[in-house]
DRENMAR-805306 format. One line per 2 residues: number of its first residue (from 0); for each residue x, y, z of N, C-alpha, C, O. Coordinates in Angstrom, 2 decimals, padded with zeros to 5 digits, always signed. Each point is the difference from the previous one (the first is absolute). Example, Ala and Ser with C-alpha at 12.3 -4.5 7.8 and 13.67 -1.06 7.14 Angstrom:
0> +013.19,-005.69,+007.80,-000.89,+001.19,+000.00,+000.90,+001.20,+000.00,+001.04,-000.02,+000.66 ~ -001.39,+001.07,-001.38,+000.82,+001.19,+000.06,-000.77,+001.09,+000.73,+000.51,+001.11,+000.17
! end
This chain:
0> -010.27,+013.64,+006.72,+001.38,-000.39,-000.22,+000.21,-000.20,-001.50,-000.96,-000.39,-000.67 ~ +001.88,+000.57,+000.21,+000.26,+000.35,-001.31,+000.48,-001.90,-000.63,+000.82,-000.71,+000.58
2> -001.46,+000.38,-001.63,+000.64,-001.07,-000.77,+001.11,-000.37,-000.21,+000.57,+000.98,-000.47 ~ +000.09,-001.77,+000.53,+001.14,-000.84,-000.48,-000.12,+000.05,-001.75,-000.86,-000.55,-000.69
4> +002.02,+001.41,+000.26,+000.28,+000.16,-001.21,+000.77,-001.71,-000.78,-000.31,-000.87,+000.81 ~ +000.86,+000.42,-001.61,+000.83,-001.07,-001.02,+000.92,+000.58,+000.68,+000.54,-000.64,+000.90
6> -000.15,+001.98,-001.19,+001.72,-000.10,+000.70,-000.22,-000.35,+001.32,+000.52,-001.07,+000.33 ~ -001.02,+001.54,+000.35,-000.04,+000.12,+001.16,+000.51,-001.18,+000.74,+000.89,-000.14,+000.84
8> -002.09,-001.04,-001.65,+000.35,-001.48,+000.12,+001.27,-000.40,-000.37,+000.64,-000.76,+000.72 ~ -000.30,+001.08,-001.53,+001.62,-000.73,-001.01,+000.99,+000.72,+001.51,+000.70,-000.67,+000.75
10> -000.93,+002.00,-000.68,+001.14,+000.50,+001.32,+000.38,-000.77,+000.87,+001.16,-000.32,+000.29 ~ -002.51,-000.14,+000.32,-000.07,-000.55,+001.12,+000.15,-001.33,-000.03,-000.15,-000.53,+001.10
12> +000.46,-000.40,-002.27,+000.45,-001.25,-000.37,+001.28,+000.06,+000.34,+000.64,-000.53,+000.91 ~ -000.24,+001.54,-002.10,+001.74,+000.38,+000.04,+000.41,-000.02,+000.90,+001.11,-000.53,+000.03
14> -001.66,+001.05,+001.30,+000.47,+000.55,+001.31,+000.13,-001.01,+000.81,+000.74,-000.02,+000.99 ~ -001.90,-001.43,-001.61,+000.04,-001.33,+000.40,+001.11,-000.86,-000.23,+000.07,-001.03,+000.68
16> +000.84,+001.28,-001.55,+000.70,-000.80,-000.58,+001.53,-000.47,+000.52,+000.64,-000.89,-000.54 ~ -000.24,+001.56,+001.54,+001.53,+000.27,+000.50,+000.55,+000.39,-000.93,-000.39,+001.04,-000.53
18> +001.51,-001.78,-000.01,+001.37,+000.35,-000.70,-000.25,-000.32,-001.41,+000.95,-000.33,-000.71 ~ -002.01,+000.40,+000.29,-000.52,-000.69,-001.77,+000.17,+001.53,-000.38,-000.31,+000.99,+000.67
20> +000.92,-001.05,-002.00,-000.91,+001.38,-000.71,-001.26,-000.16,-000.04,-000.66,-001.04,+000.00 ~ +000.14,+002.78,-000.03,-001.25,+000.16,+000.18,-000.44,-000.21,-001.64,+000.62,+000.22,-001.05
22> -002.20,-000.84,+001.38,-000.27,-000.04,-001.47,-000.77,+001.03,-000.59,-001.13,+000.20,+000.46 ~ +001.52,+000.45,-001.37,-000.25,+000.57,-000.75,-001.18,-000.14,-001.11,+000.45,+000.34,-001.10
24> -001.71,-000.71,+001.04,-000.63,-000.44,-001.19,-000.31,+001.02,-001.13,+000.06,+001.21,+000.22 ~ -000.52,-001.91,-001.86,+000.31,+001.02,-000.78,-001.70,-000.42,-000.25,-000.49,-001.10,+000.22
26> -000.20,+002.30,-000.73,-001.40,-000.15,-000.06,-001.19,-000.06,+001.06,+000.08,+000.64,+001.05 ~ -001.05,-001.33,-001.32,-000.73,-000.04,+000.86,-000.25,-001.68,+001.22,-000.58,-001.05,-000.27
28> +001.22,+001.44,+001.41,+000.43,-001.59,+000.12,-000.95,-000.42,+001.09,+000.36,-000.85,+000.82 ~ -001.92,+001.55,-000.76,-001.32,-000.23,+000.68,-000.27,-001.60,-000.21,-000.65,-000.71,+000.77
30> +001.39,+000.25,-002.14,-000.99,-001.69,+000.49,+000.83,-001.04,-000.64,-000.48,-000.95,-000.61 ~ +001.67,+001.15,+000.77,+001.38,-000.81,+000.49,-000.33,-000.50,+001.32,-000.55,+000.63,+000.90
32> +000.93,-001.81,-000.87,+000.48,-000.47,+001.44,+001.07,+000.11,+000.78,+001.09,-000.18,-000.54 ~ -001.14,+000.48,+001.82,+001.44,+000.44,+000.38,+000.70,-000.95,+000.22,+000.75,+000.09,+000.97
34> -000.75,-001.24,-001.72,+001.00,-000.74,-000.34,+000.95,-000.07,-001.17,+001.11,-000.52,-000.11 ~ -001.97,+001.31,-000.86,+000.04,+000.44,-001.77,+000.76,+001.51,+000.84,+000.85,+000.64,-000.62
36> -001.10,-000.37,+001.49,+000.56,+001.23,+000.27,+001.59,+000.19,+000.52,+000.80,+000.94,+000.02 ~ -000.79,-002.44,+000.40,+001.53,-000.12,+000.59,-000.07,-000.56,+001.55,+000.88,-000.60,+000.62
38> -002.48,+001.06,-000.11,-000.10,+000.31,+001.67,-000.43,-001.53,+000.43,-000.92,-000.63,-000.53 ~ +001.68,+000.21,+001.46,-000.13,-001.21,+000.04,-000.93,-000.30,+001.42,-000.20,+001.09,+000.54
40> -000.28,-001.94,+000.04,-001.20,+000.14,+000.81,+000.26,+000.78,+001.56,-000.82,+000.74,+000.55 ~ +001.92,-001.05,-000.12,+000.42,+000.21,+001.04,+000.17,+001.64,-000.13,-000.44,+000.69,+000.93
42> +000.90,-000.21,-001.77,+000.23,+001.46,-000.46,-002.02,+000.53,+000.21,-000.46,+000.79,+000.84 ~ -000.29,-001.54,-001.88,-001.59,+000.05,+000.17,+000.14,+000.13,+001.76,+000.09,+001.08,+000.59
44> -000.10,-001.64,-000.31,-000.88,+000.02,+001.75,+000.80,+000.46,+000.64,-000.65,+000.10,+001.04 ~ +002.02,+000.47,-000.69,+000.78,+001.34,+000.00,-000.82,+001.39,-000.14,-000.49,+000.77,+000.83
46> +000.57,-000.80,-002.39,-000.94,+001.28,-000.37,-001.38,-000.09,+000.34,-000.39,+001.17,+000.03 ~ -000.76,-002.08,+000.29,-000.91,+000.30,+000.53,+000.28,+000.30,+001.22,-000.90,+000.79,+000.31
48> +001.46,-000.90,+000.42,-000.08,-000.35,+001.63,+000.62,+001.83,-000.14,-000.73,+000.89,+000.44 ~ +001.71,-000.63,-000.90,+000.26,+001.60,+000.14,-001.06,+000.90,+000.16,-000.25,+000.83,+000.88
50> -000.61,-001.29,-002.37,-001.03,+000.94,-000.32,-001.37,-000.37,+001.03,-000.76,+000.94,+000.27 ~ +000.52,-002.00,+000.18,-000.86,+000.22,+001.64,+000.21,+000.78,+000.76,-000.69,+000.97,+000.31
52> +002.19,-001.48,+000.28,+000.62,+000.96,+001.23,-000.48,+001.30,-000.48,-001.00,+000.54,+000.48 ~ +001.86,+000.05,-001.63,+000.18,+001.58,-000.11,-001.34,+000.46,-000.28,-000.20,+001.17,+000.32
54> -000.72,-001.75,-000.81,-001.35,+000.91,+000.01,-001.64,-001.12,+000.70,-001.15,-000.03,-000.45 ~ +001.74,-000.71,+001.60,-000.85,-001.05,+000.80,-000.96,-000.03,-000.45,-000.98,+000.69,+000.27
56> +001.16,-002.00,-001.53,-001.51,-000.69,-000.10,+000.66,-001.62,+000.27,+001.19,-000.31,+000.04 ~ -002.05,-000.33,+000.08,+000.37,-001.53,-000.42,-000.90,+000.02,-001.47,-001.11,+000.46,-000.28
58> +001.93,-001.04,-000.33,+000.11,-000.87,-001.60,-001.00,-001.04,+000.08,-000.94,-000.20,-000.77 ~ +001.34,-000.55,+002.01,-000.05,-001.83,-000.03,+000.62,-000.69,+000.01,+001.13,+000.49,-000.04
60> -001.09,-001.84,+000.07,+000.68,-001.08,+000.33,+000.65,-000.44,-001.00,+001.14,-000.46,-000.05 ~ -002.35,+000.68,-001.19,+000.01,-000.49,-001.57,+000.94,+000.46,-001.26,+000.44,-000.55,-001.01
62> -000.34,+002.01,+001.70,+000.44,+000.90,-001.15,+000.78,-000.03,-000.62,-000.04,+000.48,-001.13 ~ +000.88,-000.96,+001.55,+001.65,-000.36,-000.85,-000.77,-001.06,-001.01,+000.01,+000.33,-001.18
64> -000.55,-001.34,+001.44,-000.31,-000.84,-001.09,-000.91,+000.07,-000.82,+000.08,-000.61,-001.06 ~ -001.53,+001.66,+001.49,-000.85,+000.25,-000.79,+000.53,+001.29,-001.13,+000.07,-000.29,-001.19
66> +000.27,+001.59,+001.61,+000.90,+000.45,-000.39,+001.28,+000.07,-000.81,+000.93,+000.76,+000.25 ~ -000.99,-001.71,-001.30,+000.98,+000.15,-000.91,+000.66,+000.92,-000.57,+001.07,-000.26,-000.54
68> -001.63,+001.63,+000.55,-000.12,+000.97,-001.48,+000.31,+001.44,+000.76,-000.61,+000.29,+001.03 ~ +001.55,+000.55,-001.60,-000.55,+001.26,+000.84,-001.21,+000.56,-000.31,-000.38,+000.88,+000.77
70> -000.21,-001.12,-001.55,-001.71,+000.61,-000.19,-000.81,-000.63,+001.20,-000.89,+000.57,+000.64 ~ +001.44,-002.04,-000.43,-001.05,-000.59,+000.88,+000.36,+000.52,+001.49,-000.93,+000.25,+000.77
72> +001.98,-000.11,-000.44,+000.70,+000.24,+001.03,-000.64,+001.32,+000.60,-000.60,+000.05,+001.08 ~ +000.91,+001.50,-002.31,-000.72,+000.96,+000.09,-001.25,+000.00,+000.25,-000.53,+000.79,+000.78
74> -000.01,-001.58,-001.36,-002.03,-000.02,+000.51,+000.09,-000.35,+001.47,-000.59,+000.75,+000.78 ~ +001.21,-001.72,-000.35,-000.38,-000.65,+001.47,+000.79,+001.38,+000.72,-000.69,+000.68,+000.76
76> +002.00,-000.31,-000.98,+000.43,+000.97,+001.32,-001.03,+001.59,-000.28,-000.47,+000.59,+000.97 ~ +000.22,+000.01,-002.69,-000.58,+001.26,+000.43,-001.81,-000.65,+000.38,-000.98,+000.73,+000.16
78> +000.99,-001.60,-000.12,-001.95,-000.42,+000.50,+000.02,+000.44,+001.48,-000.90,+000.68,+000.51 ~ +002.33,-001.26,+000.34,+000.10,-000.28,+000.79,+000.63,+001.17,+000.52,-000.08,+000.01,+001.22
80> +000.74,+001.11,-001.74,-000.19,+001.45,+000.38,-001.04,+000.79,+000.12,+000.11,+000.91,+000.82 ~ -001.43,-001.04,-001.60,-000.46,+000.63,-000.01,-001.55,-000.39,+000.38,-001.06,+000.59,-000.21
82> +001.39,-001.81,+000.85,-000.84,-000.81,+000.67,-001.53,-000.35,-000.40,-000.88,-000.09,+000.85 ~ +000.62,-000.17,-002.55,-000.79,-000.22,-000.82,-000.23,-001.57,+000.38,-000.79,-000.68,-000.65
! end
């Protein structure tokens, strides 16, 4: 199964968000918090819970809170694609 790209993640936030503009980041925004990002927690465990369903792994219980960062976020969901 193929990795979860940065956009990929930011999409699927956006897609979390209802009626907010989508955010847009400028640079590299791997180790921002998605709070520095705009994404507020509930939006976080939204967008994880999508990205289980649509490609069934469980995350964990933890992840929203261990998980701050999209870098950190990315390690736990592509580990967990590719079942390392």
């Amino acid at each position: 199964m193929a990795e979860l790209t940065i956009q990929d993640l930011i999409d699927v936030f956006n897609r979390s968000i209802g009626d907010q503009d989508p955010v847009e980041p400028e640079g590299d925004p791997s180790d921002l918090t998605f709070a520095a990002l705009g994404f507020d927690s509930l939006t976080t465990l939204n967008a994880v819970r999508r990205i289980e369903r649509k490609h069934g792994i469980d995350l964990g219980e933890n992840v929203v809170s261990e998980a701050r960062t999209p870098r950190r976020l990315l390690d736990r969901v592509n580990t967990a694609l590719t079942g390392v």
